[in-house]
C-alpha positions as CSV (number, residue, x, y, z in Angstrom):
1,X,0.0,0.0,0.0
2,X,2.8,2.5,0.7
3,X,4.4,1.9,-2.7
4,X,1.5,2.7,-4.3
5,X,1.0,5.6,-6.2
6,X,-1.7,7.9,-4.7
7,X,-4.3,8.9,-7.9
8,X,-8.4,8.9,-8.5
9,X,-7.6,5.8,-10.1
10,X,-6.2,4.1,-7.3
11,X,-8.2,6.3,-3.9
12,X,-11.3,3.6,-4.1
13,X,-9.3,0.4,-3.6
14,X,-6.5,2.2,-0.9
15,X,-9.2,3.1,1.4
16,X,-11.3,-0.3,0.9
17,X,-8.0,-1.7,1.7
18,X,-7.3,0.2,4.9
19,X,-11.3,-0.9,5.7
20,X,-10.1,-4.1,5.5
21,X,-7.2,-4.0,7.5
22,X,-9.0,-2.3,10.4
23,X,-11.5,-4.7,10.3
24,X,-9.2,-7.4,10.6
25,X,-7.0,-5.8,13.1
26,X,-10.3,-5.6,15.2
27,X,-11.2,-9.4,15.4
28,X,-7.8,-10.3,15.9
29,X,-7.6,-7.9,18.8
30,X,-11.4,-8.6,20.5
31,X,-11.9,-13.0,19.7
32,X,-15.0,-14.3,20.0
33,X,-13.6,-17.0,21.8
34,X,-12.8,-15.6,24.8
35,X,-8.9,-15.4,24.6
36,X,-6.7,-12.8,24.1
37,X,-6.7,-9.0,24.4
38,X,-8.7,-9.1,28.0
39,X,-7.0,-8.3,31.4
40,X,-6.0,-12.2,33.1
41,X,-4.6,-13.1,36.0
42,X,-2.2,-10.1,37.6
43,X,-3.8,-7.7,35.3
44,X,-7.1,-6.8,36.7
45,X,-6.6,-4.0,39.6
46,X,-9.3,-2.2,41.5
47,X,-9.2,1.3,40.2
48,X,-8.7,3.9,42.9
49,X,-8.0,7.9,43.0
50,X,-9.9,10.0,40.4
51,X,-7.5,9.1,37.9
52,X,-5.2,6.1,36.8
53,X,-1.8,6.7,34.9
54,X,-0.2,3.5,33.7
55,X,3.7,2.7,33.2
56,X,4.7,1.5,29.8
57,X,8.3,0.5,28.6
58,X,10.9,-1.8,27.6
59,X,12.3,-4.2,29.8
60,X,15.1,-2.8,32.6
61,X,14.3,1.0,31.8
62,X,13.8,1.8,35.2
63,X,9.5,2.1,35.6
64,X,9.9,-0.1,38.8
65,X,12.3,2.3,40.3
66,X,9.9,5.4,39.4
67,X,6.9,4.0,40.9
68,X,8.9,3.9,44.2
69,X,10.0,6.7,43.9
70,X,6.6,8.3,43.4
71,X,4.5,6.2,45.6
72,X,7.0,4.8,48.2
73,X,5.0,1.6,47.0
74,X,7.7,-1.2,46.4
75,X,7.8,-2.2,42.5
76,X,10.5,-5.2,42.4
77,X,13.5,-3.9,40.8
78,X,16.2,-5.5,39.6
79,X,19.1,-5.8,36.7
80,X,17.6,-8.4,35.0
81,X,14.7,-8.2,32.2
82,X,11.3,-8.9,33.3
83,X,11.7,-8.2,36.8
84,X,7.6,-7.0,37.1
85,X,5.6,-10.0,35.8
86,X,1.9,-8.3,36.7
87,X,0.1,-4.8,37.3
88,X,1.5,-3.6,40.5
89,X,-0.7,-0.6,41.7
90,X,0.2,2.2,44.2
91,X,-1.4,5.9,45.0
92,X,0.4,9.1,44.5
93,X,-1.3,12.4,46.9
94,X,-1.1,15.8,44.0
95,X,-2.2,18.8,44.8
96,X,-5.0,17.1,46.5
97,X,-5.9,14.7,44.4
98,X,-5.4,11.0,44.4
99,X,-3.9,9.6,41.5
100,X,-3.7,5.6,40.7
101,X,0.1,4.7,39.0
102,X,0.1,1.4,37.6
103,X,3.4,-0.8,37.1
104,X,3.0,-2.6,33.9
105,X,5.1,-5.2,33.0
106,X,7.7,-4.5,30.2
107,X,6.5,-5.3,26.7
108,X,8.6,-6.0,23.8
109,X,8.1,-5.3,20.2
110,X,5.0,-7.3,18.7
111,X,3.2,-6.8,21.9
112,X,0.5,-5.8,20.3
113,X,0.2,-9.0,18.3
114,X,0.0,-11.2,21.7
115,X,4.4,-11.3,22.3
116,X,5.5,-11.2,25.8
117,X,1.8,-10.8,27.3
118,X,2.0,-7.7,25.4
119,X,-2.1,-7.8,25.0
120,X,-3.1,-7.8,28.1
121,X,-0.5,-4.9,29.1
122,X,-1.5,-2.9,26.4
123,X,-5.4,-3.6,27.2
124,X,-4.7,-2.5,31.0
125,X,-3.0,1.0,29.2
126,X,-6.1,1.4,27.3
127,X,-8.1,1.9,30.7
128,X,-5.7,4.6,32.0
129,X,-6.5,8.8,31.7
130,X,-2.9,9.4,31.3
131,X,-0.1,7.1,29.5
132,X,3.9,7.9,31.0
133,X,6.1,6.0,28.1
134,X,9.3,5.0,29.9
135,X,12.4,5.4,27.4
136,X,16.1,5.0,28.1
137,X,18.2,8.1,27.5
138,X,20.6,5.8,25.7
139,X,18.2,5.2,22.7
140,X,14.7,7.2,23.1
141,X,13.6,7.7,19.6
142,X,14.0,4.5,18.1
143,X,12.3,2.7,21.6
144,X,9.6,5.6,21.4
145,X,8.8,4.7,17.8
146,X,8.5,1.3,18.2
147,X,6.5,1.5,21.4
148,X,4.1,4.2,19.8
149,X,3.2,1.9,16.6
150,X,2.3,-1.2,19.2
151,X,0.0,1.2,21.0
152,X,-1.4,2.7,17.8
153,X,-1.9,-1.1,16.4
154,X,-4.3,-1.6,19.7
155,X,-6.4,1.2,19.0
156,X,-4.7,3.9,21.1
157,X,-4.2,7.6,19.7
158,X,-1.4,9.3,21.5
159,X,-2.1,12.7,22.1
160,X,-4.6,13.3,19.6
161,X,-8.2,14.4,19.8
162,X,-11.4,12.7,18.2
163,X,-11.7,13.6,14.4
164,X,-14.4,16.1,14.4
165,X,-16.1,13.9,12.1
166,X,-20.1,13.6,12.8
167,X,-21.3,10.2,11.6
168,X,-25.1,8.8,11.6
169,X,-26.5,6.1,9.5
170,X,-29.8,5.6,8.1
171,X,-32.2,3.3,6.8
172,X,-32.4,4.2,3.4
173,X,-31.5,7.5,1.3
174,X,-28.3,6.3,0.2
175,X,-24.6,8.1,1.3
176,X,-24.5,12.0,1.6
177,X,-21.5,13.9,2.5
178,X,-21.1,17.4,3.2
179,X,-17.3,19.0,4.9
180,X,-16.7,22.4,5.9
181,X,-13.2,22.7,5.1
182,X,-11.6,21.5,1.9
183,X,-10.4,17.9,2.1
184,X,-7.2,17.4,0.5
185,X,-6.3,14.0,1.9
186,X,-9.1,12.4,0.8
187,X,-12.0,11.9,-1.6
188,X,-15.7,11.0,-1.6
189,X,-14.7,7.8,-3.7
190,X,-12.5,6.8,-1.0
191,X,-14.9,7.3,2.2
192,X,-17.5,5.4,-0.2
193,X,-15.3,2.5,-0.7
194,X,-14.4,2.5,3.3
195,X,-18.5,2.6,3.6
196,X,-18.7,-0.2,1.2
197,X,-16.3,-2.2,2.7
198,X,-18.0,-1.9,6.2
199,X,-21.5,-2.9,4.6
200,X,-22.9,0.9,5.3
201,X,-25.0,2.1,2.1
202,X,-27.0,4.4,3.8
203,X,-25.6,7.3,6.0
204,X,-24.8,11.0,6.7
205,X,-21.4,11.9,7.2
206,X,-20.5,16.3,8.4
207,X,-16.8,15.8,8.0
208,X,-15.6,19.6,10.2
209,X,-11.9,18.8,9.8
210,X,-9.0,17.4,6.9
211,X,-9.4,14.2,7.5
212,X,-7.6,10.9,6.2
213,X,-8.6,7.9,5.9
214,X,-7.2,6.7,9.0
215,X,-9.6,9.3,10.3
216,X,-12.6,8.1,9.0
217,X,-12.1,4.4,10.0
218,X,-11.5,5.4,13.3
219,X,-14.6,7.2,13.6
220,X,-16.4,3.3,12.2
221,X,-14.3,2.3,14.6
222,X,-15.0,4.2,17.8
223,X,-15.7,1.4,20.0
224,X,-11.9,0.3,20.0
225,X,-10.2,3.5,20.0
226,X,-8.7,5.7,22.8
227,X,-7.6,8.7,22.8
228,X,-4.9,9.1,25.4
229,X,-2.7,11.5,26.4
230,X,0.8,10.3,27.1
231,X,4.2,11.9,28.5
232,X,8.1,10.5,27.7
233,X,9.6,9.8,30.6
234,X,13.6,9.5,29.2
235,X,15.2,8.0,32.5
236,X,18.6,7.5,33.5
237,X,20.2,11.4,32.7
238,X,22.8,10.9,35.0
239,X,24.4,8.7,32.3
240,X,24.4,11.9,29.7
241,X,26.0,14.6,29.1
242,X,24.3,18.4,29.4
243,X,24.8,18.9,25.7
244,X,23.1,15.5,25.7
245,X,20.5,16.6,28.1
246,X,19.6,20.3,26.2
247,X,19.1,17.9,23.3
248,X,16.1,15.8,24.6
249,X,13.9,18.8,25.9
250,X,13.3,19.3,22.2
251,X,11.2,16.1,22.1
252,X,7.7,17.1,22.5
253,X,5.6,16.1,25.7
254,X,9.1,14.5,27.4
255,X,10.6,15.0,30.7
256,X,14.1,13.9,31.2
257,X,14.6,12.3,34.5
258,X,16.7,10.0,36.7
259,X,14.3,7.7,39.1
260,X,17.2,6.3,40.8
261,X,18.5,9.8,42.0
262,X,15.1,11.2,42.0
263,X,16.3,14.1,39.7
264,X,13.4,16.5,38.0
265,X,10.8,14.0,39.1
266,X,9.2,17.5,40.3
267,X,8.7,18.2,36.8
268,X,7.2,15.0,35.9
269,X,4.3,15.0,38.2
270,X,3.5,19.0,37.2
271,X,3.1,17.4,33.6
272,X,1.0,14.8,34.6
273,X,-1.4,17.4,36.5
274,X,-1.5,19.5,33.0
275,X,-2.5,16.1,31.0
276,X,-4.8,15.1,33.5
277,X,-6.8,18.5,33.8
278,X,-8.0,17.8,36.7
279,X,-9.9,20.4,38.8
280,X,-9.7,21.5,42.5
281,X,-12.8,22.2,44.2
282,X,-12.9,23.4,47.9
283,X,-16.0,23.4,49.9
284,X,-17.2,26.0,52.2
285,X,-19.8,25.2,54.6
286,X,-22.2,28.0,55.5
287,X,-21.1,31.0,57.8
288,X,-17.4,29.2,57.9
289,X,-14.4,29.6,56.2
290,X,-13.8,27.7,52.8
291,X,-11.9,24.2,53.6
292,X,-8.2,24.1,51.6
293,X,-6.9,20.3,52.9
294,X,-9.2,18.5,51.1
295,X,-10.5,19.7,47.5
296,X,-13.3,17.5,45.9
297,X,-11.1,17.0,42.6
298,X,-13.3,16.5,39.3
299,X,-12.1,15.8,36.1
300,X,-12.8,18.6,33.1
301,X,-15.4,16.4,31.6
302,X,-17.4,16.5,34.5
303,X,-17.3,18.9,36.5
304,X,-20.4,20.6,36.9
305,X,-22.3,21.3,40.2
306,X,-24.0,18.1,39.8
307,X,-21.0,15.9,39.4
308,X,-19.3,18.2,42.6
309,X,-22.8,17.0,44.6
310,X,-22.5,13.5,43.4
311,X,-18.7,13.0,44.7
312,X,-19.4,14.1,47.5
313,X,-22.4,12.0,48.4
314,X,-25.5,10.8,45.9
315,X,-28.1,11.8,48.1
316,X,-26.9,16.1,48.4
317,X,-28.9,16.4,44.7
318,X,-31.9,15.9,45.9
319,X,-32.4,18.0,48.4
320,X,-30.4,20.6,46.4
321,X,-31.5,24.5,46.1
322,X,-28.8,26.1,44.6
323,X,-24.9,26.6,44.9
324,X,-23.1,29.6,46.0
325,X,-19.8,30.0,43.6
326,X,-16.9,31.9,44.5
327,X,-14.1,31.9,41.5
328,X,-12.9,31.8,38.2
329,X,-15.9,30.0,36.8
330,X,-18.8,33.2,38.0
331,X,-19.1,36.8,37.0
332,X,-19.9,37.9,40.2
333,X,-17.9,37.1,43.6
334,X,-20.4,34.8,44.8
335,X,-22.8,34.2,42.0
336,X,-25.5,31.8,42.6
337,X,-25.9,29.2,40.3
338,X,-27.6,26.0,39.4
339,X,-26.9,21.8,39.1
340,X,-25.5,22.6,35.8
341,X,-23.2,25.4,36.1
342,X,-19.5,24.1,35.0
343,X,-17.1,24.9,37.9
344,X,-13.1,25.8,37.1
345,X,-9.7,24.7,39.0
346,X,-9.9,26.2,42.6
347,X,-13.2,27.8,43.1
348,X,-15.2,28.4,46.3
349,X,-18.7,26.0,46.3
350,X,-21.4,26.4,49.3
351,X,-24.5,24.1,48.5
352,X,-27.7,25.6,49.4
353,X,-30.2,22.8,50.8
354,X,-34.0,23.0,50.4
């Protein structure tokens, strides 16, 4: 496919191609059987905190070492390969929020095709809000692309967004398709022939974006896709040089570090709060000051009044009146608001009962 040449003569049978290979990717992934891609003995943990971040790496590249060092949980560690065999958990306290890291054993190249356990490491990844890729200083790129194509062959999109692609299918009426920017990646022959191969005849795609190919089979494919954000953790700096060292900040979303001497860890967990986007809400119960030690912490895709009631116990909605908001999220300092006002990092939340 890649040493075709790309003309109107060849777009139909490219994309019904690709069709094909997703589709095939996707039962190889998800058997009917039973087997395979699911979590298995050592994989399954009880999810804790408000959010999970999972360690994924090589064998020996030190992820062990970092979870100690972040959680004071002991990871085995040793300087032999395979060392962790299953998902060791532990709990790290940020800014008031309690985030789940995950020890994942080490997976080698073709995890994603069932080598080394690699499925069921991968599958566990899939779960987590936040991805930290453990690379070796020594040789980061060529581990980081290797590990990146074994999560993108399980269905994971590193720090990407959804294609703003709005697909609905229909009964009848045959296949319309309207875009609001030009599409120069792509062709209407080509999303028919993914269509086609997919057994859709009748359907309305709005595509809002210049998408591929790849983009549109994801969006078939929604089901088996994540979108994850992930951060490059390149470990062992104290074996580098500085010249060496100024080098690597140019990778994007990677934090050079050295778990065994606990160097710039710091920084590490500060990009792991950005990814996350987490927010910080205090409480403030009426005619007392507001209550800093423990924030209810939300995550940005729910954090409205009603999700703030809900963590902290079902039962506060129903006997809600209103809120009193103090912060970045009102116009006025307080403004009252309802269930479904959207609160921001920080602010001030009295809840009004009837």
């Amino acid at each position: 496919m890649a040493r075709t040449q790309k003309n109107k003569a060849t777009a139909f049978h490219i994309g019904q191609l690709k069709a094909k290979l997703a589709k095939l990717k996707r039962e190889l992934l998800t058997p009917t059987g039973g087997g395979g891609g699911g979590g298995g003995a050592g994989f399954d943990v009880a999810r804790t905190g408000v959010a999970s971040v999972g360690f994924i790496g090589f064998p020996s590249v030190g992820k062990s070492t970092l979870m100690s060092r972040l959680t004071g949980q002991h990871s085995e560690a040793a300087a032999y390969e395979f060392t962790t065999l299953t998902t060791v958990p532990g709990q790290v306290l940020y800014n008031g929020a309690k985030i789940q890291i995950l020890d994942l054993p080490g997976i080698i190249q073709g995890a994603k095709d069932g080598k080394g356990r690699g499925r069921q490491v991968i599958a566990v990844a899939k779960t987590c809000h936040l991805i930290f890729i453990v690379l070796d200083v020594n040789k980061p790129l060529v581990d980081k692309k290797v590990i990146e194509n074994e999560l993108e062959g399980f269905g994971i999109r590193i720090n990407k967004q959804p294609p703003n692609i709005v697909f609905k299918k229909k009964d009848k009426g045959g296949i319309a398709i309207t875009s609001t920017v030009p599409l120069t990646h792509i062709d209407h022959d080509e999303i028919k022939a993914v269509l086609g191969e997919y057994r859709i005849s009748s359907a309305d795609i709005s595509i809002r974006c210049d998408a591929t190919v790849d983009d549109i089979i994801d969006v078939l494919e929604a089901k088996s896709r994540a979108y994850i954000p992930v951060v490059y953790a390149l470990n062992k700096i104290d074996s580098i040089t500085i010249e060496e060292l100024d080098l690597l900040y140019r990778i994007p979303n990677a934090c050079p570090i050295s778990s065994e001497h606990g160097w710039n860890v710091d920084e590490l967990l500060e990009m792991m709060w950005d990814k996350l986007n987490l927010r910080r809400v205090y409480t403030k119960p009426k005619g007392k000051a507001p209550d800093y030690t423990a924030p209810v912490v939300l995550r940005a895709n729910a954090c409205t009044v009603e999700d703030f009631c809900n963590a902290i116990h079902r039962t506060i909605k129903d006997q809600f009146k209103q809120a009193i908001v103090y912060g970045r999220s009102v116009k006025h300092q307080p403004q009252r608001v309802g269930l479904t006002h959207e609160l921001a990092d920080e602010d001030i939340v009295t809840i009004v009962k009837r």
